[in-house]
N, C-alpha and C positions, 0 to 999 in steps of 0.2 A: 637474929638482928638483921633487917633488911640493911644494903647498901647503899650507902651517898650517893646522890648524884654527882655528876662532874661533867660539865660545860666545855668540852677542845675545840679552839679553833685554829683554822688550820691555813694559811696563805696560796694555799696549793692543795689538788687533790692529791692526800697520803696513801695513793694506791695507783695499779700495781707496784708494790716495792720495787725497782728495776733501776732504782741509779741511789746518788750516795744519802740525798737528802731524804727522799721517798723510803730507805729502809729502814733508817732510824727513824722516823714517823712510825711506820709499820709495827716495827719491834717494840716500842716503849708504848706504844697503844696495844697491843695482845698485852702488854702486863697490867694498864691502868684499866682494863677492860674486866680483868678478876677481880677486881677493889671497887670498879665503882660501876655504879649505870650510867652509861653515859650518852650524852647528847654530844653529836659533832656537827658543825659548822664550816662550811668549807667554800673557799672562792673558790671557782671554776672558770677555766678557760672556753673555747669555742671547741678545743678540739678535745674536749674530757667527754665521753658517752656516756647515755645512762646506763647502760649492761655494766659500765666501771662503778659508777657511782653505787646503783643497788647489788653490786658486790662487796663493797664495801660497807653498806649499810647493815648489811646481812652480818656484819663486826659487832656492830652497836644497838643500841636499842632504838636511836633514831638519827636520822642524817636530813640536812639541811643543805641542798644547793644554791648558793647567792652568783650571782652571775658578777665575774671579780669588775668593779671599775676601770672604764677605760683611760689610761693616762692623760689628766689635760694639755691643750695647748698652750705653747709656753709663748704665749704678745710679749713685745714687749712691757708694758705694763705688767706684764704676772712677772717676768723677768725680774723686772724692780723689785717687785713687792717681795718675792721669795729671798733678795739679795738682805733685804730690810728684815726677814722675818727671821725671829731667835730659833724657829724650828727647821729641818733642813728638809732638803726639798726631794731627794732622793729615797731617803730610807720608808718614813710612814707609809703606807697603804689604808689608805683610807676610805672606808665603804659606809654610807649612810646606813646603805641596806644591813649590813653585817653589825655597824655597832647597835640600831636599832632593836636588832633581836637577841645581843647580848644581856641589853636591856633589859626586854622583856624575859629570857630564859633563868638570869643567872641567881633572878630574885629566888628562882625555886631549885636550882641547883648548887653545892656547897662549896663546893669547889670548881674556880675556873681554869683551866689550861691553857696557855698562849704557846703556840708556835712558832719562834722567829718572831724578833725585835720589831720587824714591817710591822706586826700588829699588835705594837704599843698602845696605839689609841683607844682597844678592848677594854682595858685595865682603867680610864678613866670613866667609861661609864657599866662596868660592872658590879653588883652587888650581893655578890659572892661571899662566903665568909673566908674563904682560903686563895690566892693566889701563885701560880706557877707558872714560872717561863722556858721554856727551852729555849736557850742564848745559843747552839751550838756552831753557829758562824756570827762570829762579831760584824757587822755592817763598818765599822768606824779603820779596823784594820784592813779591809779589804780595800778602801776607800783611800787608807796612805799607802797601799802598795800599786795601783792605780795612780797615784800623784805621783810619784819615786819614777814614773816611765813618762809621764808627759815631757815634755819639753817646750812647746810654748807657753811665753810668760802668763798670755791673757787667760789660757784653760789652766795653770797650774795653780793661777790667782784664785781662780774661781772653786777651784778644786780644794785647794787649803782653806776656804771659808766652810765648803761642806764639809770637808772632814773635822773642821773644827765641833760646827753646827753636831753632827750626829754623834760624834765625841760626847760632848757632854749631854744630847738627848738622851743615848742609851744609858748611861749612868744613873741619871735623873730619873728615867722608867724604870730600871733594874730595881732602884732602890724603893719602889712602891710593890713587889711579890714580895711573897713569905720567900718561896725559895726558887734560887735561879739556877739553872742546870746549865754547865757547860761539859764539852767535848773532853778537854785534857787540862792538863797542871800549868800546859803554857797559859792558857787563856786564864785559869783560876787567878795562876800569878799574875797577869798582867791586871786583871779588874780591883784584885785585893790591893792592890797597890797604890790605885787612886782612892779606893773607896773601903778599906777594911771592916765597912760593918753590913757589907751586903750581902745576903745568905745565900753563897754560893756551895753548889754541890759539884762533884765532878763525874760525870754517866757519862763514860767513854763509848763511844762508835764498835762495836764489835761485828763477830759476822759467823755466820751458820756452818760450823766446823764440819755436820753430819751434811749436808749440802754441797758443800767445798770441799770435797773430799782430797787428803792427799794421794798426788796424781806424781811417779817416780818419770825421769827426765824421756825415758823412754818412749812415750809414744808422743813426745814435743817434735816439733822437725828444725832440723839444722837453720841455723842462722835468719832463725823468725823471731821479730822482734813487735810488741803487740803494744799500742797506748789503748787505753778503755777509759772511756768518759762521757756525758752528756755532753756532745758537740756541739751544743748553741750556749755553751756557759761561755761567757767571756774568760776568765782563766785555762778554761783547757784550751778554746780558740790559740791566744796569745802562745800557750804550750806548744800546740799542732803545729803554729807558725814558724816560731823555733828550730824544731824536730825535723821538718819536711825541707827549710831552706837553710838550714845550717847545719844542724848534728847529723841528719843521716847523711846526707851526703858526699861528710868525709869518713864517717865509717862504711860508705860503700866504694869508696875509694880503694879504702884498703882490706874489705872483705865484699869485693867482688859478688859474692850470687846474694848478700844481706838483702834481707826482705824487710820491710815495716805495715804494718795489719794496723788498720786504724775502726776501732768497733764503738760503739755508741749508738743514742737518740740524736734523733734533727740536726742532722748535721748542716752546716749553715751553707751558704754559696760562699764562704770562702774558704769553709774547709775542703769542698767540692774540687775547687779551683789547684789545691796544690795536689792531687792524684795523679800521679808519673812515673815512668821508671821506678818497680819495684813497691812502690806506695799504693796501697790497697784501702777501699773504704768498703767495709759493711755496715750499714746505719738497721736502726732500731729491730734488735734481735733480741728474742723472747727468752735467752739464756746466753750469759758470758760463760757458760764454765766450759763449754767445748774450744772455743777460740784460748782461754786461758793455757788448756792442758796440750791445744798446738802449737803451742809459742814456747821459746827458748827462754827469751828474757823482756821482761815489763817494765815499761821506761816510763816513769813520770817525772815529766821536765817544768813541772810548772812552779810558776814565777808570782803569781798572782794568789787573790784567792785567800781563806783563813777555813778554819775547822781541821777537822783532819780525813784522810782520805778514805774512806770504805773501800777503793779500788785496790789498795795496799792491802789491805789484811784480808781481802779475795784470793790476789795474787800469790799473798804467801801461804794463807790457809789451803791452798793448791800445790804449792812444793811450788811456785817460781819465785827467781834471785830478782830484786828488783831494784833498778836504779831511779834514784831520785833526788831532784835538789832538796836542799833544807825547808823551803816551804812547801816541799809538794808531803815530807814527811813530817812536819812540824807536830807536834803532841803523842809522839807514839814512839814509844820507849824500844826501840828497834836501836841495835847494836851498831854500827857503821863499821864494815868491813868482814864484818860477822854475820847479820842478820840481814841485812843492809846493805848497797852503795849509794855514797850520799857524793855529789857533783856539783858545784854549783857555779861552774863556767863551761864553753863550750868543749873547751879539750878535756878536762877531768869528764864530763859525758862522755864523749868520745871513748878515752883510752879507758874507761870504765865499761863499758859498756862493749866492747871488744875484746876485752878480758873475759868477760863471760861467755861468747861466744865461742872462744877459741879456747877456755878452757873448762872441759864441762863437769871435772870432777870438783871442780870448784863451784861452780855453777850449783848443781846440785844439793852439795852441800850446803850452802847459802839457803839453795829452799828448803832443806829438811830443820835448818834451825831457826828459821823463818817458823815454819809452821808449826814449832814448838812454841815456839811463841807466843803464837795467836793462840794456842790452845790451855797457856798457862794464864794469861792477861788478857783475852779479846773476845771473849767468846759473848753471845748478847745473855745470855744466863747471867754472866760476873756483872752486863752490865744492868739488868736487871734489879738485881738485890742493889747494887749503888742507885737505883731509883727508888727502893723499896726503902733505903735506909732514908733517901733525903725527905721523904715526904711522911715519914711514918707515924708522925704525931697525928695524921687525919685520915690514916686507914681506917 
């Protein structure tokens, strides 16, 4: 019995896997890739290569570059009209070129794949017999945790109309797939809640355990302290900012030689701008796991943002103790105090996060039960089969 085809399109190129969004792309594509033939579709930036792209082609049985749309300009006139308009003006991603050849593709393949809500608009001119979404970062959540920090009235206005606006668009789009994939139980519950008859699955973010090997405290060096992220996300931004002007600096107060290692893609000219005393930037490096197994402890202070973190179950699937606010761990069933440090004001970071330092049999401990973790719950095999279960009616 030959295989379906299946249509993925994708907001971003899904390759190299090398940051949080890019791996889960990677990993739930080698599974749908033994189920089906598949055609991929993909927006592309200026700085993606073709040596990337026909590597990645070399996944599937065919790949599509669309060169992604440039963002309009915002006259006042379009100003107006987006204030006026029921759909909001940040989230869609909208490409002639891309819906065009959805069009034309999807009539002969059976199944279509969306990636990220941005490319809602697919789903309206598909003709597909099956639909599927990977939701795995809510746009509408990240959008009220962005409004929660504003403080002028005039951006806070304008910001509570989009959040409203994409509120109810992602709803409205969710409820036309067969079945919608998110990250964790938080998200499940938060959409079942408005909406209980949307076919929600939940394919948790996992990570390559035989890859990440557990690495014991031993060859970490004293009072290295490591954040890992794509530097030009605005949530880690807002993180870094935090971390370099307020948290480390009273934990270097009182641990004197504390280092903080800042590793990532593209880092922006204002993450650039805070490297001083002790603060270290290494940008776009072809492996985190060396920097991980030199580090003491891995601190994610972020404040912003939704899904859940791949950097966290790297960390831990490595043996390190990791401090984090409530949304930087939000959907991941990690212990707090146990598996975990959860922070989420400056001092609780602080004396958290100083604790580990200065005491390492705790330290330690923390990442060996950490990485039991990951390897009972996280692993992308477990989350595999939760993909295989959700769509199984059209294997």
């Amino acid at each position: 019995m030959s295989r379906r085809r299946l249509l993925a399109v994708y907001p971003y190129l899904p390759y190299p896997p090398d940051y949080g969004g890019r791996i889960r792309c990677f990993h739930l594509l080698e599974f749908l890739r033994e189920h089906f033939r598949i055609e991929l579709a993909v927006l592309t930036s200026a700085e993606d290569d073709s040596a990337t792209i026909q590597e990645l082609g070399a996944m599937v049985d065919r790949i599509v570059a669309i060169p992604s749309p440039s963002p309009p300009q915002l006259s006042r006139r379009r100003k107006v009209r987006n204030t006026l308009s029921p759909e909001p003006w940040e989230l869609p991603l909208r490409s002639k070129h891309l819906e065009r050849f959805v069009y034309e593709r999807s009539g002969e393949c059976e199944v279509l794949f969306v990636d990220s809500g941005r490319l809602l608009p697919c789903r309206r001119c598909s003709r597909s017999e099956v639909h599927v979404l990977d939701a795995d970062d809510l746009a509408h959540i990240i959008l009220y945790r962005r409004l929660k920090k504003m403080t002028a009235l005039k951006s806070r206005l304008g910001y509570t109309l989009e959040f409203f606006k994409t509120f109810l668009y992602e709803l409205k789009g969710m409820a036309k797939f067969d079945a919608v994939l998110v990250a964790s139980d938080d998200d499940f519950q938060k959409l079942h809640r408005w909406n209980r008859k949307l076919p929600l699955h939940i394919v948790p973010n996992g990570v390559n355990i035989e890859r990440f090997a557990y690495n014991d405290s031993e060859s970490s060096q004293e009072n290295l302290l490591l954040f890992l992220g794509a530097l030009d996300y605005e949530p880690n931004e807002f993180a870094v900012v935090w971390l370099c002007k307020s948290i480390f600096p009273k934990i270097k107060r009182q641990v004197p030689r504390a280092r903080l290692h800042l590793v990532g893609r593209n880092p922006s000219r204002l993450v650039r701008s805070l490297i001083g005393p002790g603060i270290e930037l290494t940008p776009n490096v072809p492996d985190v796991r060396p920097y991980l197994y030199r580090s003491r402890v891995v601190v994610v202070p972020i404040t912003m943002g939704g899904g859940t973190r791949i950097k966290i179950l790297e960390a831990a699937a490595a043996g390190r103790p990791v401090v984090s606010t409530s949304i930087g761990a939000e959907g991941l069933r990690f212990i707090p105090g146990i598996e975990i440090e959860i922070a989420d004001n400056e001092e609780q970071f602080v004396r958290k996060t100083i604790e580990l330092l200065s005491n390492r049999v705790k330290a330690e401990e923390m990442g060996k039960l950490a990485r039991s973790k990951v390897e009972r719950e996280y692993t992308w095999e477990m989350s595999k089969r939760r993909l295989a279960a959700a769509i199984s009616p059209w294997l």
